[in-house]
Structures are given as structure tokens and as C-alpha cells.
C-alpha positions in Angstrom: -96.6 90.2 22.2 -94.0 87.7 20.9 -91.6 90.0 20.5 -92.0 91.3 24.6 -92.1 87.5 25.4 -88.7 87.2 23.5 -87.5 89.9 25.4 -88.3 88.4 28.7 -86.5 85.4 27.8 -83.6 86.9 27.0 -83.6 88.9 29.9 -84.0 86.0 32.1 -81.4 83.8 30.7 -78.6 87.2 30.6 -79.7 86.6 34.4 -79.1 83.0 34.6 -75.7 83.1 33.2 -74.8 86.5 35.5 -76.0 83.9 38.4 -74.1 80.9 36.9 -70.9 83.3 36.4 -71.0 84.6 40.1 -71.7 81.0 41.9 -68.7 79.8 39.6 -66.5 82.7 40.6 -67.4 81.9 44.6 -67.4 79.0 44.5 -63.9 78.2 42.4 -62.0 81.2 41.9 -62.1 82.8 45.2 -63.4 80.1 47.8 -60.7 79.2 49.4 -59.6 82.9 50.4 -63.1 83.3 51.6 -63.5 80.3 53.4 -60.0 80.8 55.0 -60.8 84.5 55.8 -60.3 85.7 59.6 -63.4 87.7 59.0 -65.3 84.3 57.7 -67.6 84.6 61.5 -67.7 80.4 60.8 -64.3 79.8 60.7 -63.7 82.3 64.3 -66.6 80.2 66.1 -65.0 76.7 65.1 -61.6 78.1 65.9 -63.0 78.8 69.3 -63.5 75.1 70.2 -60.0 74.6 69.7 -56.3 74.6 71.6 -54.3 75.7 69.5 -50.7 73.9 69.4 -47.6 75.2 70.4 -44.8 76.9 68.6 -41.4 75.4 69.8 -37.7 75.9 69.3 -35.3 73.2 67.6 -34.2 72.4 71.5 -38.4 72.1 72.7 -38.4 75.3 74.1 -42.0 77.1 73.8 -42.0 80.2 71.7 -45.6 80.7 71.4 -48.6 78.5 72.9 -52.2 78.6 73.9 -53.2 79.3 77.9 -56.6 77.8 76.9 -59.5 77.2 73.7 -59.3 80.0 71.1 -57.1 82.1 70.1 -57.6 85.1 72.4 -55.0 83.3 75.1 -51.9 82.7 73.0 -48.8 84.2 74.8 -45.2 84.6 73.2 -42.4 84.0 75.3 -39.6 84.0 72.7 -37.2 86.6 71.9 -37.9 90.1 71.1 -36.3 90.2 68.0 -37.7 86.5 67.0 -41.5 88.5 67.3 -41.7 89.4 63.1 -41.1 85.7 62.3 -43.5 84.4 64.9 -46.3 86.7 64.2 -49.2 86.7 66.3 -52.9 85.3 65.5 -55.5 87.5 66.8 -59.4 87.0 66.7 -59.6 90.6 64.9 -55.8 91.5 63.4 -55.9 87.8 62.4 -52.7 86.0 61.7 -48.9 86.7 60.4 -45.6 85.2 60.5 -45.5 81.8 61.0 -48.8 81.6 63.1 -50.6 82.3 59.4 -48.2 79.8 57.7 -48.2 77.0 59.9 -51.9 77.9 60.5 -54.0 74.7 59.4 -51.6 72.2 61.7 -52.1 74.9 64.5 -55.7 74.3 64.6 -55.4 70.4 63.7 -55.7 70.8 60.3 -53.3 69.9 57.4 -55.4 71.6 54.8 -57.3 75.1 54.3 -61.3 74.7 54.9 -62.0 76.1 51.1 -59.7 73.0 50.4 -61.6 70.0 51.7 -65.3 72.2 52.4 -65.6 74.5 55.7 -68.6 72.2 56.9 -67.0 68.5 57.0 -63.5 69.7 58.1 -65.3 71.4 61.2 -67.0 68.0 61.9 -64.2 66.5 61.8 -62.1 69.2 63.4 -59.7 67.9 66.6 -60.2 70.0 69.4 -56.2 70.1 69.5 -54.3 71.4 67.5 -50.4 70.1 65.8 -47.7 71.5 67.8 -45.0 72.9 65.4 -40.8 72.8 66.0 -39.1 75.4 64.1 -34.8 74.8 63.6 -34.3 78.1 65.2 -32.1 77.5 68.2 -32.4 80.3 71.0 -29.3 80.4 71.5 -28.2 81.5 68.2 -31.2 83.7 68.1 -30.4 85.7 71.8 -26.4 86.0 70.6 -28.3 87.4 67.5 -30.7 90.1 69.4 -27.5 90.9 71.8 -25.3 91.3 68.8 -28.3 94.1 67.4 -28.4 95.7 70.5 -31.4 98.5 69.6 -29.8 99.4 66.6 -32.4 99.0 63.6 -31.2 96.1 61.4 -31.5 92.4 60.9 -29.5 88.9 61.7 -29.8 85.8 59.7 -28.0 82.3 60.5 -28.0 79.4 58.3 -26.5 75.7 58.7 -25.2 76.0 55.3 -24.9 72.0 55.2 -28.4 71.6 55.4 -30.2 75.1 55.1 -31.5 75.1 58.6 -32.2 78.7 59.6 -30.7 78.6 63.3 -32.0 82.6 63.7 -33.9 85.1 62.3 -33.5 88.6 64.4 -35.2 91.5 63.4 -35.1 94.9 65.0 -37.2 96.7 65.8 -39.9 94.6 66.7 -43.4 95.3 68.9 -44.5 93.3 71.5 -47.1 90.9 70.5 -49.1 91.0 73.9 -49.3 95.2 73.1 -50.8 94.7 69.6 -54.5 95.5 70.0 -53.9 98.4 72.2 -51.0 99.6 70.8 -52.1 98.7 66.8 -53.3 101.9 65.8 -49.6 103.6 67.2 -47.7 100.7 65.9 -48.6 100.9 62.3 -48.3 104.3 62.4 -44.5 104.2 62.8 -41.3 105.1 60.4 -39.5 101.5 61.8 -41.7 98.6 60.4 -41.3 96.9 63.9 -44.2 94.4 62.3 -41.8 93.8 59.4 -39.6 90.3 59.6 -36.4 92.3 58.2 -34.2 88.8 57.5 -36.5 88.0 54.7 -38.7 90.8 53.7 -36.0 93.9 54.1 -35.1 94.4 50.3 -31.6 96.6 50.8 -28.6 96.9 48.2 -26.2 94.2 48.8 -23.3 97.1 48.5 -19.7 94.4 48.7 -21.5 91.6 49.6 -22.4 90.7 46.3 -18.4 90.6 45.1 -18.2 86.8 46.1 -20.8 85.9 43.9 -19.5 88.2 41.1 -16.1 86.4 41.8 -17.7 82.7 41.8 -19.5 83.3 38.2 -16.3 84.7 36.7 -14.2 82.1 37.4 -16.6 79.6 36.0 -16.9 82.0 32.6 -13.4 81.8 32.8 -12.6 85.3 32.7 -10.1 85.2 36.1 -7.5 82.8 37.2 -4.7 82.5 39.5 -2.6 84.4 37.0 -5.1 87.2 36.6 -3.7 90.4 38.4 -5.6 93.6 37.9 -4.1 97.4 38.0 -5.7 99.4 40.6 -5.5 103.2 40.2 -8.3 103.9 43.0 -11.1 104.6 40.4 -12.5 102.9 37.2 -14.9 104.4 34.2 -18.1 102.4 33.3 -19.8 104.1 31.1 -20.7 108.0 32.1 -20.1 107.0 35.9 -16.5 107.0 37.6 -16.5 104.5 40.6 -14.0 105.1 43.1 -12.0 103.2 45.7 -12.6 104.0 49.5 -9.2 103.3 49.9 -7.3 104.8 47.0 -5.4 103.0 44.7 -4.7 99.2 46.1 -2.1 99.0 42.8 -1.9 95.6 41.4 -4.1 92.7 43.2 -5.2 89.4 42.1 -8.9 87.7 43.3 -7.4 87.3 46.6 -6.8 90.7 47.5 -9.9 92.1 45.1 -11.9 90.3 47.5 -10.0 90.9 50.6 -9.9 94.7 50.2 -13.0 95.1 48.4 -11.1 96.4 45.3 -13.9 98.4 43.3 -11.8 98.8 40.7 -11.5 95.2 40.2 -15.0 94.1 40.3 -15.9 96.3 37.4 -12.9 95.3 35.6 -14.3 91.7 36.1 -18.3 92.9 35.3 -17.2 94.8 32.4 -15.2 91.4 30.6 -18.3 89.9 31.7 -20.9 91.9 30.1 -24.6 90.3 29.4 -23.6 86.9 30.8 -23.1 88.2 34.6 -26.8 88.9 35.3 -27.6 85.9 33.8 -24.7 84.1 36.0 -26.3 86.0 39.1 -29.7 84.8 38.2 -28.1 81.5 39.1 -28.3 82.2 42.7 -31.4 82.7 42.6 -30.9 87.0 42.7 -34.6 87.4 40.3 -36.8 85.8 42.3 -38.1 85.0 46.2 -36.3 82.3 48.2 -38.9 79.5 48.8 -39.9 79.6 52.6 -42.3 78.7 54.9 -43.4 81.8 55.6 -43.4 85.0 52.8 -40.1 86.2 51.3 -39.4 89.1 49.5 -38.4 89.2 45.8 -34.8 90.2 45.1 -34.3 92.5 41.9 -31.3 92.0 39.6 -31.5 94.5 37.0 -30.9 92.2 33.1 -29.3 96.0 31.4 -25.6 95.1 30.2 -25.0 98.6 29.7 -21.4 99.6 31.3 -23.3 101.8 33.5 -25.3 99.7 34.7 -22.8 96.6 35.1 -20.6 98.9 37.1 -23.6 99.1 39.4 -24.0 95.7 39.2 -20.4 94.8 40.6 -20.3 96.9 43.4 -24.4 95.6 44.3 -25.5 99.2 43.9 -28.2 100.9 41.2 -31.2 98.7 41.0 -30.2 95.6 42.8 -31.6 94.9 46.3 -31.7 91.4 48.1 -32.6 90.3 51.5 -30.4 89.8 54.2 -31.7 85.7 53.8 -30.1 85.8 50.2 -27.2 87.2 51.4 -26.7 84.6 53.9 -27.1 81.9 51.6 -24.7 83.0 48.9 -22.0 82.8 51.6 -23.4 79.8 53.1 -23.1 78.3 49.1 -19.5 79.5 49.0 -18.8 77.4 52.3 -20.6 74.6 50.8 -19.0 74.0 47.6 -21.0 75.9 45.6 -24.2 74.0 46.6 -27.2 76.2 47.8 -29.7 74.3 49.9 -33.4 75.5 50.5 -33.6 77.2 53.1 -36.3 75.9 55.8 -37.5 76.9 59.3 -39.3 74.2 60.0 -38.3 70.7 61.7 -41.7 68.9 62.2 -45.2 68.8 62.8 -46.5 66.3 66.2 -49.4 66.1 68.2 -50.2 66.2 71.6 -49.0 62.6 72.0 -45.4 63.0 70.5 -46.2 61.7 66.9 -45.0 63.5 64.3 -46.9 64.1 61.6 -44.7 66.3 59.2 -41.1 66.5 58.8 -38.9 68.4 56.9 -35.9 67.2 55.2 -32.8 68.8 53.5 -33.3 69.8 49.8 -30.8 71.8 47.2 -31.9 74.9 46.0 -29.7 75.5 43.3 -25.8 74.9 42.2 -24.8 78.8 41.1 -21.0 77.9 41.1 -18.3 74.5 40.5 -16.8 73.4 43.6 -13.2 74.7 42.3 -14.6 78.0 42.0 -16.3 77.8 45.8 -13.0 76.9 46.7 -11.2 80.2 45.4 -13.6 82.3 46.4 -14.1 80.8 49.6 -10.2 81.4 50.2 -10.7 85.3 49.3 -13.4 85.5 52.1 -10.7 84.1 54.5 -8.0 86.4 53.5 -10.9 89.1 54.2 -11.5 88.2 57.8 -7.0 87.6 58.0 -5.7 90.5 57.1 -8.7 92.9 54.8 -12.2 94.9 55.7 -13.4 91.8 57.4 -10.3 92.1 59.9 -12.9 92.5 63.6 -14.9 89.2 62.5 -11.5 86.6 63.2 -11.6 84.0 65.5 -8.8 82.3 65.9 -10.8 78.9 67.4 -12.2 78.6 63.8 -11.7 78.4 60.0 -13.7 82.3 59.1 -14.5 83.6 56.0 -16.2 86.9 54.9 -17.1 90.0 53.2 -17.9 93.2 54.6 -20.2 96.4 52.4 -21.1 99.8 53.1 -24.0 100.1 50.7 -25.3 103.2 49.4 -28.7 104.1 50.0 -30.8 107.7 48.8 -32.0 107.6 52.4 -29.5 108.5 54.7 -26.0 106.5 55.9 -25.0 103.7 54.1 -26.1 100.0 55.1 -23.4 98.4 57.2 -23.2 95.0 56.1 -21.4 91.6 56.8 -21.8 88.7 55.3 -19.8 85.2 56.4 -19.0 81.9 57.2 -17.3 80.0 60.2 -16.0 76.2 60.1 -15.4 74.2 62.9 -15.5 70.0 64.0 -17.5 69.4 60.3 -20.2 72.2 61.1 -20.6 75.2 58.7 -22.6 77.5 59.0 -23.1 81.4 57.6 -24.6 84.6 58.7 -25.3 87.8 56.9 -25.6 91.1 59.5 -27.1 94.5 58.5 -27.1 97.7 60.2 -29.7 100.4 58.2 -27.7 103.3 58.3 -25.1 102.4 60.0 -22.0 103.3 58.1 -19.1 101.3 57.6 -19.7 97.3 57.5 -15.8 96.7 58.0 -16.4 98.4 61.3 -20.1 98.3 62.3 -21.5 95.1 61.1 -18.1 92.5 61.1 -17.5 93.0 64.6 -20.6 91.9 65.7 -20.0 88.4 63.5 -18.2 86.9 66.3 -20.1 85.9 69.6 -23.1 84.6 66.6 -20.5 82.6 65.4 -19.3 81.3 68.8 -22.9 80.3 69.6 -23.9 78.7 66.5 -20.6 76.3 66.5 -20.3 75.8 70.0 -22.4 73.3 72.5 -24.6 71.6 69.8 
């Protein structure tokens, strides 16, 4: 008998604990996903009761807002191409883009319910939600979706002073008012138009990774203005022979390497290097996600210092892939001495009465190269857009820079890239185009640099 009773008790305190356990794991480890879940039937009817706030643009122009309580009436009168960074917040595909980021001030909130208890915050739950100003400016974004023009790709514009994305363009993209109807068909396709290409498309950088190849070895002092290299249109790393487009540019300096996309050059230059250039590269920030308000992809800078490898590495081939985002903001660091600023997409927070309640303010990401080094660089990407591959992106109104890539890719045509800045009246800002598939950059992507460029510099 006392050996059953001692049984029993064990049995019921192995229960206790499995109980104990559980309530811990719900109530700690996982509560605020829970609570926050679309599928939480509390958190729909509470959201119900509310007007959800407005999504504007940097000039007040609505991009997304509310017709009436709940979230069944919001309608999206942005761009086309602006639709992946927007999102949509649905009562049963629930929320993406910036409608899930920006979520809690949406619905009058500034925290989560698992955060502060699902019961009190829904007592004390405003039945008006925070409007939200993004820095995109529609202008910027329109030249952007113009500039695309159907063609599957992405467009990202930065104020490289500040880190102010002025445009995000994807394309394709779906029509948020056709999601439910359409979801089933949409998901379905080869195109990802649900996908916000600017900062999750993960692509090889192809040339657009040369200027900050070039920055990192002039700070390891491997490459001055002496430093002339002897082009033969090819170069050996390792077991692989990398060729010049071209043919042989015969002897350039940094200038021309980076004007003409020398090949031969750049592996010259990540050969001397060796295991200090992905270290150098992780210094703009190449191993990890961008911080942004809303989700950014990871780039992926391979650490092998085998030649192989590195001559992959200087020509942003092999295992290296970044977002168009990170492009953007190693050419907007070039343009501003060196300095990489976080990028950010939102201005401020306000209520219905004009008060704001959040703002955002300019912060440095990172400092991945000297100014004198910017500076050289910087000068390169000019003699690009003068007389080099960059040749269709020259305006002659301002002070352009950039650096064009056909990148390699096992899935059909190479990525047209561009990747640049423009100066004008103390404003700098930088872009970085791609076009998947779509051949040469020096002829695809560059061209389209120009009216962007025009629209982000002039009128503001």
C-alpha cells in the first residue's frame, strides 16, 4: 500500500511540474507571439473597434489609410511598385511590410499586447489609431517605378547625408486590393510579386562590389596613386582564370581599374589582400542584415582566403550576395566620406491631432573606410560615369559617380546592375538599380540612373 501511495505521489508531482513547465513556456517564452498572433480571435475583435491610422509620404501624401473601424476597409493608393514595402493588413492573411512593423502605433499602440497584458491594453485601447510618415518621397518613388518600366527588378534611393530612404520600388508587385481573391494565384507564382526586392532580393553584387574592394585597399595600404597594374585581359586565382569583358585594358591605375571595371585588377588587388579583405568587407556591414524598420535580408560574404575564392570575391561573384539596400549604401558611404548612416524609412509617429509622438533622427551605421580613401574612390566612380562602363548615367547639371556590374547568376542572364551617386547644391544622395536577367549593367541598368537622379536632387 505504501509503496502504490508513493507511486501516486510521484505521479502527481511529475504532473505538477509538466503543468508548471507548460504555464512557464506560455506564459514567458512564447506569450508575446501568441498574444500578438492575427489568429489570437481577442486581438481581431479589439482591432475591430479601432481606425486604424494612416500611412503617409515624407510630403503628407496618403499611401495607405482606413475608410472606416477595422481593418477590412484599408485602401492603398500609393505606387505599384511601393506595394512590397507597404504590405497590406488583412483580418485573415494578416499583416506585412510596414503595416506589420509599424503595427502597434497603427492601432494606437506603442507596445505589443503580450508586452504590457492583452486585457489592460484593450481597456485602455484609443479607438484611433497613430498615423505614420515614412521619408519616401513619391516623387522619387514614381521616377523609380517609370525607370523599371515592367521589367522584373528593384530601385533603391538613399539621402546618403542622413540615410533617409527617399524610394523603395520593387517589381513585380500585386495589387493589394486583389489579395484575398487573387491569394491562392499570387503565391503560386515564379516572380515573388509579394517580395520587397530592395531589401530582401539577396543577388551577387557582380562590379558593384569593386568600390568597396578599392576603399579597404587603400586603407591596408596595398594601392596608391603610384600603383599601376598590367592588364593582359585575364588573371589566374587559384584553379580558375577570370577574364576581361573587354580584353586586355594594358596598364591602369585605381582610376581606370574602377572606371573600366578592370577584372584583372581587382584580383590583383584581392590576392595582395588575402585574409584581411573579408574581414575589411565585413566592415560595411557585408555579414549581416541592415537594421530597418521593416525585415532585411542577410548579406553573405564568404571568410575562405583561398585564391579561388578571393578571386570570386573581387569581382562579387561565388558565394557573395547582398541586397540592392546594401549596395546603395556602400555608394552612398563613398559619397559621404566614408561614413555609412542607418538607414531608416520612417520620419514620425502623430495622432489625429498633429502631435507627434515618435520621431526618428539620423544615426551612423558604421565607418568601413578613411575619408582620404572615400575621396579616391569616389573620384574612380566619376571617371566611370565620364568616360568608362557607367558612360549613359552622366548628367552634366550634376557632380555623378558610379559603377556599373553584369553579375553572373546559375539562373539565366546576368543581373544588370548600377550602383551610384549624384551631388548637387549640398544634397547627396545614391541609388543602386537591378535588372534580374537583364544583361549588361553598363547598358541596361546605368541608363536608367538619370531621371532618379533628376527627381531626387531637383524641387526639394
Amino acid at each position: 500500500m505504501n509503496r502504490r501511495i508513493g507511486r501516486l505521489a510521484a505521479a502527481w508531482m511529475v504532473g505538477c511540474a509538466v503543468l508548471a513547465l507548460a504555464a512557464t513556456y506560455y506564459q514567458a517564452a512564447v506569450a508575446d507571439r501568441l498574444a500578438s498572433s492575427p489568429a489570437n480571435p481577442r486581438i481581431a475583435n479589439a482591432e475591430k473597434g479601432i481606425w486604424r491610422g494612416k500611412v503617409v509620404d515624407r510630403n503628407g501624401e496618403v499611401l495607405a489609410e482606413s475608410l472606416e473601424r477595422g481593418p477590412g476597409s484599408r485602401v492603398y493608393r500609393g505606387p505599384g511598385s511601393l506595394a512590397p514595402l507597404l504590405g497590406y493588413a488583412h483580418l485573415t492573411l494578416g499583416k506585412s511590410g510596414i503595416e506589420a512593423a509599424m503595427d502597434p502605433w497603427l492601432l494606437g499602440r506603442s507596445s505589443s499586447y503580450g508586452r504590457t497584458g492583452l486585457l489592460s491594453t484593450i481597456s485602455s485601447q484609443p479607438d484611433r489609431g497613430y498615423s505614420v510618415r515614412l521619408v519616401i518621397d513619391l516623387r522619387v518613388q514614381r521616377a523609380c517605378e517609370a525607370a523599371l518600366a515592367g521589367r522584373r527588378g528593384a530601385v533603391v534611393v538613399v539621402d546618403a547625408a542622413n540615410g533617409e530612404v527617399l524610394a523603395a520600388a520593387s517589381s513585380p508587385w500585386a495589387d493589394p486590393a486583389r489579395l484575398e481573391s487573387a491569394w491562392d494565384a499570387i503565391l503560386a507564382r515564379e516572380d515573388s510579386p509579394l517580395m520587397c526586392r530592395p531589401f530582401a532580393g539577396l543577388y551577387p553584387p557582380g562590379s558593384t562590389i569593386k568600390p568597396a574592394i578599392a576603399g579597404a585597399a587603400i586603407d591596408m595600404g596595398l594601392v596608391g596613386t603610384g600603383t599601376v597594374y598590367d592588364c593582359r585581359g585575364s588573371i589566374r586565382a587559384g584553379g580558375t582564370i577570370i577574364s576581361d569583358a573587354a580584353g586586355a585594358h594594358g596598364s591602369v591605375d585605381l582610376d581606370t581599374a574602377i572606371a573600366l571595371s578592370c577584372n584583372t585588377a581587382f584580383v590583383h588587388l584581392a590576392l595582395a589582400a588575402g585574409s584581411q579583405l573579408p574581414e575589411a568587407l565585413g566592415g560595411f556591414c557585408l555579414s549581416r542584415p541592415l537594421p530597418l524598420e521593416v525585415p532585411t535580408a542577410s548579406a553573405a560574404l564568404s571568410s575562405e582566403a583561398t585564391d579561388d575564392a578571393l578571386g570570386q570575391l573581387a569581382i562579387g561573384q561565388g558565394d557573395m550576395v547582398a541586397t540592392p539596400l546594401h549596395v546603395a549604401m556602400i555608394a552612398a558611404a563613398v559619397v559621404n566620406h566614408g561614413v555609412m548612416m542607418r538607414p531608416r524609412l520612417v520620419a514620425e509617429v502623430y495622432s489625429d491631432s498633429g502631435a507627434v509622438v515618435r520621431r526618428s533622427s539620423p544615426r551612423v551605421l558604421c565607418v568601413p573606410m578613411t575619408p582620404s580613401a572615400a575621396h579616391a574612390v569616389a573620384g574612380g566612380m566619376r571617371a566611370a560615369v565620364e568616360w568608362g562602363t557607367a558612360r549613359a548615367a552622366n548628367l552634366p547639371e550634376y557632380t555623378v559617380g558610379g559603377k556599373t556590374g553584369t553579375a553572373e547568376n546559375p539562373h539565366g542572364a546576368p543581373h544588370a546592375w548600377f550602383a551610384g551617386y549624384a551631388q548637387h547644391a549640398g544634397r547627396k544622395v545614391a541609388l543602386a538599380i537591378i535588372i534580374e536577367n537583364g544583361g549588361s549593367g553598363g547598358q541596361v541598368a546605368a541608363p536608367l540612373a538619370g531621371g532618379i537622379f533628376r527627381a531626387a536632387l531637383s524641387g526639394r
